[in-house]
N, C-alpha and C positions, 0 to 999 in steps of 0.2 A: 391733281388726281383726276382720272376720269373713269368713269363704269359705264354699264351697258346693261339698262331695265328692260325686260321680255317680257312684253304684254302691258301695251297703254290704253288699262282701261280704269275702273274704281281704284284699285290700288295704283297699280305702275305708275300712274301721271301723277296723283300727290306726292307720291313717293318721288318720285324724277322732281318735282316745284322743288321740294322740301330741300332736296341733293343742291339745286344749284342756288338756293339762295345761302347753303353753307358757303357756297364758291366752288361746287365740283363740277364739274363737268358731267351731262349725262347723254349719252349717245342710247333714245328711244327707240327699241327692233319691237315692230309688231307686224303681224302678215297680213293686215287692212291697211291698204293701199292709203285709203280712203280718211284714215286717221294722221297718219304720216303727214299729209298731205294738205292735213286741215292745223295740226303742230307746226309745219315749216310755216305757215302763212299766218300765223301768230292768234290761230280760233282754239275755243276750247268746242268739247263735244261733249260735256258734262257740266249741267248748269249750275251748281253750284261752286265751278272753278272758273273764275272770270277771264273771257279772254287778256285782260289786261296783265293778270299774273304770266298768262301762257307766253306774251309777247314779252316781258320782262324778261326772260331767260332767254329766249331769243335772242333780244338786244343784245344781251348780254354774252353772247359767245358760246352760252353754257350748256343749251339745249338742241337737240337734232333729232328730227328721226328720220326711220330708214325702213324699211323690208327688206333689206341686207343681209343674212347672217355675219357673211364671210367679215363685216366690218367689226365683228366684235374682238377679232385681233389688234384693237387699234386701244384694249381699257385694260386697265386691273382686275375689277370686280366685276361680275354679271351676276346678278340679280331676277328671277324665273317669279316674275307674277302673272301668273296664265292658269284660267278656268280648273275647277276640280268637280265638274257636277256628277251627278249619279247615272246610270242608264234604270230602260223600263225596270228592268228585277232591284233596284233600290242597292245596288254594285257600285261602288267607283268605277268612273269614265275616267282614265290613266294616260288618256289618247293627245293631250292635250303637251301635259306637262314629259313625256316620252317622248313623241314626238319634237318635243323642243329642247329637249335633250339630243338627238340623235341629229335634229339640227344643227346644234350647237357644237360639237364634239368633233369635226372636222377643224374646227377654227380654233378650238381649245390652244392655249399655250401654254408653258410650262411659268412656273409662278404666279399665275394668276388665279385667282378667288372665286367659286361659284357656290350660288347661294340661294338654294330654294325657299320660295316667300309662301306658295299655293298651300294650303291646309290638305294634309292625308292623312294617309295610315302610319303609324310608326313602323319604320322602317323604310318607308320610300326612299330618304335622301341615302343612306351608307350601302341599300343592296341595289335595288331597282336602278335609281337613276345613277348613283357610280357605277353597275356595271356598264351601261350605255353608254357614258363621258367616256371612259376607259378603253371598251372596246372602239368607238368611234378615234378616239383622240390618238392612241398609244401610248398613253400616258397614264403612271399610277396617281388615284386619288392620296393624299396623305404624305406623299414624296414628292411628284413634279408640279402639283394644284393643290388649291385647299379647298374642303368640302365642308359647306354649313348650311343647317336650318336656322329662319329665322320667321318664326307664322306672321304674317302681316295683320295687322289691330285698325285696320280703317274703318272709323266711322262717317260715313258720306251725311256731308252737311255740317255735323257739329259744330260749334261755336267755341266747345269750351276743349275739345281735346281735338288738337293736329296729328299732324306724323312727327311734327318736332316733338310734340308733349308727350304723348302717347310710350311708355315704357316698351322697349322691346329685349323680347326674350332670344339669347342666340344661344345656339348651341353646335358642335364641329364635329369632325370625323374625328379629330386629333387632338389634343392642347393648344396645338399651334395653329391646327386652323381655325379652332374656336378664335385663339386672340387677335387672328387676320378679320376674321369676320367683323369681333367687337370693336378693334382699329376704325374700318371701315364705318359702320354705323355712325359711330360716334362723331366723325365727324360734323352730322346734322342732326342726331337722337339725341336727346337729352339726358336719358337716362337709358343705359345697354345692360341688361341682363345676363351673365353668363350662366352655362348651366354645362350638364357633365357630357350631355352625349344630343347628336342629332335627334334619338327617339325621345330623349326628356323635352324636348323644343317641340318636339310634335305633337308627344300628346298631352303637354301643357294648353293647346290649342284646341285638342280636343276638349278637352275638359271643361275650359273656358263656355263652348257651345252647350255641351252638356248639360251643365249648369242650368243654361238659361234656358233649355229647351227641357228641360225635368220642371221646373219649376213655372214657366208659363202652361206647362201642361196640367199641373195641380190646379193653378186657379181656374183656368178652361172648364176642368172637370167641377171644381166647385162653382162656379158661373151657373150650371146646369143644373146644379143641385139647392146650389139657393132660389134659383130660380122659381123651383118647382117649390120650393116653401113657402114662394114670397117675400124675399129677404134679396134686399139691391146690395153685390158681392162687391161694387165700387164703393158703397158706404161700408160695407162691413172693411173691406182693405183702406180705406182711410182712418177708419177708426184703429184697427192692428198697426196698423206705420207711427202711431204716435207711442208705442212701445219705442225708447231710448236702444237697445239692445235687444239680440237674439233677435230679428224679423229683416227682412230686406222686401219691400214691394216688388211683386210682377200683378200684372194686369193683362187683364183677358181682353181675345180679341174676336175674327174671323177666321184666325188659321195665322199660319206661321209664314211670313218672306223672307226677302234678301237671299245672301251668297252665304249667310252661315248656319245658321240656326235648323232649318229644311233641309240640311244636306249633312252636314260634316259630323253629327252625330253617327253616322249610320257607315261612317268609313271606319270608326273602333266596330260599330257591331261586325263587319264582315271581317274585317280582321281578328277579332276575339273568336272566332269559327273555327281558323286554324290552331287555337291554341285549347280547344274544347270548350271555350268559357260562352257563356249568356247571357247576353246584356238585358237583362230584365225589364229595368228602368228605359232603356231608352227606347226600347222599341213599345214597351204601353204607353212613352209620354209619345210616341211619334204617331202610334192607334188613334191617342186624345187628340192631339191637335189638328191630324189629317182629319179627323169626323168634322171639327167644326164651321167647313163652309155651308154640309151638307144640313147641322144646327140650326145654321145662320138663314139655311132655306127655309124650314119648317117654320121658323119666327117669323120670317116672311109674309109667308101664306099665312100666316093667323092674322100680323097685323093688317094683309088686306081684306080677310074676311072672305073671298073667294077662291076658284081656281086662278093658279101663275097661267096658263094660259090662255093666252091669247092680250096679257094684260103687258102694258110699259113701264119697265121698271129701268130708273134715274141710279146709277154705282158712283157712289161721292170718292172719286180717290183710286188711281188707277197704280200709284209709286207703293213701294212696301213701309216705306215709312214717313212720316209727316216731311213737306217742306225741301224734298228731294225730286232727284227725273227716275230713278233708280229702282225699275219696274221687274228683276231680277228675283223670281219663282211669287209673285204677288199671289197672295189669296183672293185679290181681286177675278184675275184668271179661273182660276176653279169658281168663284161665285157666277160669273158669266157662263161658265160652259153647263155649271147645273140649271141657272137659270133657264136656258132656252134649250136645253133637255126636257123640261117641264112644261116650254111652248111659250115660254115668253120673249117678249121683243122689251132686248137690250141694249143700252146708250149708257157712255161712262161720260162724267167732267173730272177734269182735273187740270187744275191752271198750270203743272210744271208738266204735265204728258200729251202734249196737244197731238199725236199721233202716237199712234201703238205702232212702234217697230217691231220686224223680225224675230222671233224667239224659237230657241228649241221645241219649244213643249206645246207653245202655243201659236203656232202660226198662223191660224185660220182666221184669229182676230190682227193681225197687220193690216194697217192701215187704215183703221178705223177711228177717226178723230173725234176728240173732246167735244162733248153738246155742249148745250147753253147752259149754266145755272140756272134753271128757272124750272118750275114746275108744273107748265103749261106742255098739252101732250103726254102728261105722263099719270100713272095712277098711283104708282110709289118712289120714296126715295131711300136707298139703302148707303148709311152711311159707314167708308171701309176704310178708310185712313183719315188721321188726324189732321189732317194740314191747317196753316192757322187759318185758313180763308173761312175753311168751315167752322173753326172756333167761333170768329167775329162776324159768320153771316147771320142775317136775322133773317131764320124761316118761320118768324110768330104768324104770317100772314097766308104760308104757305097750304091750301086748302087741303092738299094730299097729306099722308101719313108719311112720317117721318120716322124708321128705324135705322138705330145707332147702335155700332159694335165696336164703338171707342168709348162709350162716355162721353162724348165731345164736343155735343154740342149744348151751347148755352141761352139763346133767343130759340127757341125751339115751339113748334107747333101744338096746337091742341091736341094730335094726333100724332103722341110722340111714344115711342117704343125703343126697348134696348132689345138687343140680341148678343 
C-alpha cells in the first residue's frame, strides 16, 4: 500500500514515521520546499523526532517527499494535515485546508480514499471540502472516492502515547467509506474508532478541546481567587486529586498554547451562530484564559516592586509545553509583547528554541535567540514553561526574584513568587 500525507509538519511527519514502520509506503506533499528537502536527505525538522527515525524510512523505500501535487495519483489514500488557525475576528482560517483541496482535486482518482486529519467545524469534510474535490476532480464523493474524517490526537514529545497508541476516531461520508478509512488506519493504529458520520469525527474533536479549555479556565479563574485569599490553588489541586473519583486535575498557567486548545474551541462557537445557538462556556473560558498573560504582568510588577520600565526581564521557556520546540500560539508571545508595551527590555532562554522562527501572529520577534540561563543583566526572572531543565535548575543563589506560572520550580530563590 501507499498513501499520500499533506502537510509535513507536527502531525503529517509522525503520522507518515508511524505509516512506514507498518510497512506503508508514504509519499510526503508539503508546499516548503525547504522541508521536502531536509526529509529526502534523511534530517528531521522537529526535535523531538530524531533524524535517525527520519532516515530509517528513507532507507527503507518507504518515505518520500515532494511539492508535487500532480504525484498523489501514484497512492490509495491522502491524508490532509495542514493548518486550521483563526484570523484577527477569532473566524476559522479555511484558506489552508481549501486550498489543498482544490489542489488536490485535479489529480483525484476514482477509488481512492481522502481523509481530512485538520480540526473544524462540523461539516467541513461532506459540504465544504467535498464540494471542491468534486468540482475540481469530476468525480462524486461516496461513488467514485471515499470521503472521511479522522481528527488527528498528537501529542508532540510524549513518551507514553504515539500515533501507534493513541486511539483514533474515523468517521465517512458513507458506510463504506467509513470502512476504507478504518481499513486504512488500521494498518499502523492500534485501536480505530468508528463512528456514524464525518460531523460525529469532528465534533468529537471538538469537544475533546473543549474540555480542556473550559476546565483550565476554571482553575485560571480560581488561581485568581485563591490568590487573593491567600490560599496556594497548586496545594489546594493536590490535595482535591487525592479524591479516587469524580475529580480530574488541570492546573493553571500563563495563558493557553499549542495548535488546539487556543484555537479549535472557537470553530464550534462560529459555527453554532449559524444554527442560532451560544456557546457560553466557551467563549468565558476563552475571556479567562486570554486575560492571564495580562495577570501574569501585574504579578510581575508586584514581585519587582517597581515600574516594568525600563527594567530586564529573563522569560524561562519560549515552547508551549515542557521539553518540546513547538512554539505554535505560545503565551510566551503575548507575555513578550505585553512586557515591552510597558517599556521593558526582553530576552527569552529556552534550551529546545534557540531561535524564534517566523510566525503568523508574531513576527516581529523572529529571530531573536535564546540568552544565557543566568541572572546576571537581568532584574527579573519570569518562569512560563515547565521544561525539565528548569525543574532540576538550582536558582537558590539566584539574587533576582524569581516568578513561577507552573509551579515548577524546586531549588528556588529567596525571592520566589507564583503567578
Amino acid at each position: 500500500m501507499k498513501i499520500a500525507i499533506i502537510g509535513m509538519g507536527y502531525v503529517g511527519l509522525p503520522l507518515s514515521l508511524r505509516f512506514t514502520r507498518a510497512g506503508v509506503a508514504v509519499l510526503g506533499v508539503d508546499v516548503d520546499a525547504a522541508k521536502c528537502e531536509a526529509l529526502n536527505s534523511s534530517r528531521s525538522y522537529i526535535k523531538h523526532i530524531s533524524n535517525a527515525a527520519v532516515a530509517q524510512a528513507i532507507a527503507a523505500g518507504l518515505l518520500e517527499a515532494t511539492t508535487n501535487f500532480a504525484r498523489v495519483g501514484e497512492v490509495e489514500a491522502i491524508l490532509l494535515c495542514v493548518p486550521t488557525p483563526l484570523n484577527d475576528r477569532r473566524e476559522p482560517d479555511m484558506s489552508y485546508v481549501f486550498g489543498t483541496g482544490e489542489s488536490l482535486a485535479p489529480h483525484l482518482c476514482k477509488g481512492q480514499l481522502v481523509v481530512l486529519e485538520s480540526t473544524t467545524y462540523p461539516g467541513t469534510t461532506d459540504t465544504d471540502l467535498r464540494a471542491i474535490l468534486e468540482r475540481g476532480s469530476g468525480l462524486v464523493a461516496g461513488r467514485d472516492f471515499h470521503l472521511a474524517f479522522s481528527p488527528e490526537r498528537e501529542d508532540p514529545g510524549s513518551t507514553q502515547w504515539d500515533a501507534q497508541r493513541i486511539p483514533k476516531v474515523v468517521g465517512g461520508l458513507t458506510p463504506a467509506c467509513r470502512d476504507r478509512a478504518v481499513a486504512c488506519y488500521s494498518r499502523a493504529i492500534e485501536q480505530v474508532v468508528p463512528v456514524s458520520s464525518c460531523r460525529v469525527a469532528e465534533a468529537s474533536k471538538l469537544l475533546e478541546n473543549i474540555f480542556r479549555s473550559v476546565n483550565i479556565a476554571l482553575v485560571n479563574e480560581l488561581k485568581v481567587v485563591y490568590s487573593a485569599m491567600g490560599i496556594d490553588v497548586w496545594e489546594v489541586i493536590e490535595a482535591a486529586k487525592t479524591k479516587p473519583f469524580g475529580f480530574m486535575p488541570f492546573y493553571p498557567g500563563p495563558g493557553l498554547g499549542g495548535h488546539c486548545i487556543p484555537i479549535d474551541p472557537f470553530y464550534l462557537t462560529w459555527k453554532a451562530t449559524e444554527f442560532g445557538q451560544h456557546t457560553r462556556f466557551i467563549e468565558l473560558a476563552g475571556e479567562i484564559n486570554s486575560a492571564m498573560p495580562s495577570y501574569v504582568v501585574e504579578r510581575t510588577a508586584a514581585a519587582l516592586g517597581r515600574s516594568l520600565k525600563g527594567s530586564h526581564i529573563l522569560l524561562l521557556g519560549l515552547a508551549y509545553k515542557p521539553d518540546v520546540d513547538d512554539d505554535r500560539e505560545s503565551p510566551t508571545y503575548a507575555l513578550m509583547q505585553l512586557f515591552e508595551e510597558q517599556g521593558a527590555m526582553v530576552s527569552y532562554h529556552d534550551p529546545h528554541v534557540p531561535v524564534i522562527r517566523p510566525t503568523r501572529e508574531h513576527s516581529q520577534f523572529a529571530g531573536r535567540r535564546s540568552a544565557m540561563l543566568s541572572p546576571v543583566g537581568q532584574d527579573l526572572a519570569l518562569l512560563v514553561t515547565a521544561h525539565t531543565e528548569y525543574r532540576d535548575f538550582d536558582f537558590s543563589a539566584w539574587p533576582i526574584p524569581l516568578v513561577d506560572t507552573r509551579n515548577c520550580a524546586t531549588r528556588r530563590p529567596v525571592k520566589y513568587f507564583r503567578a
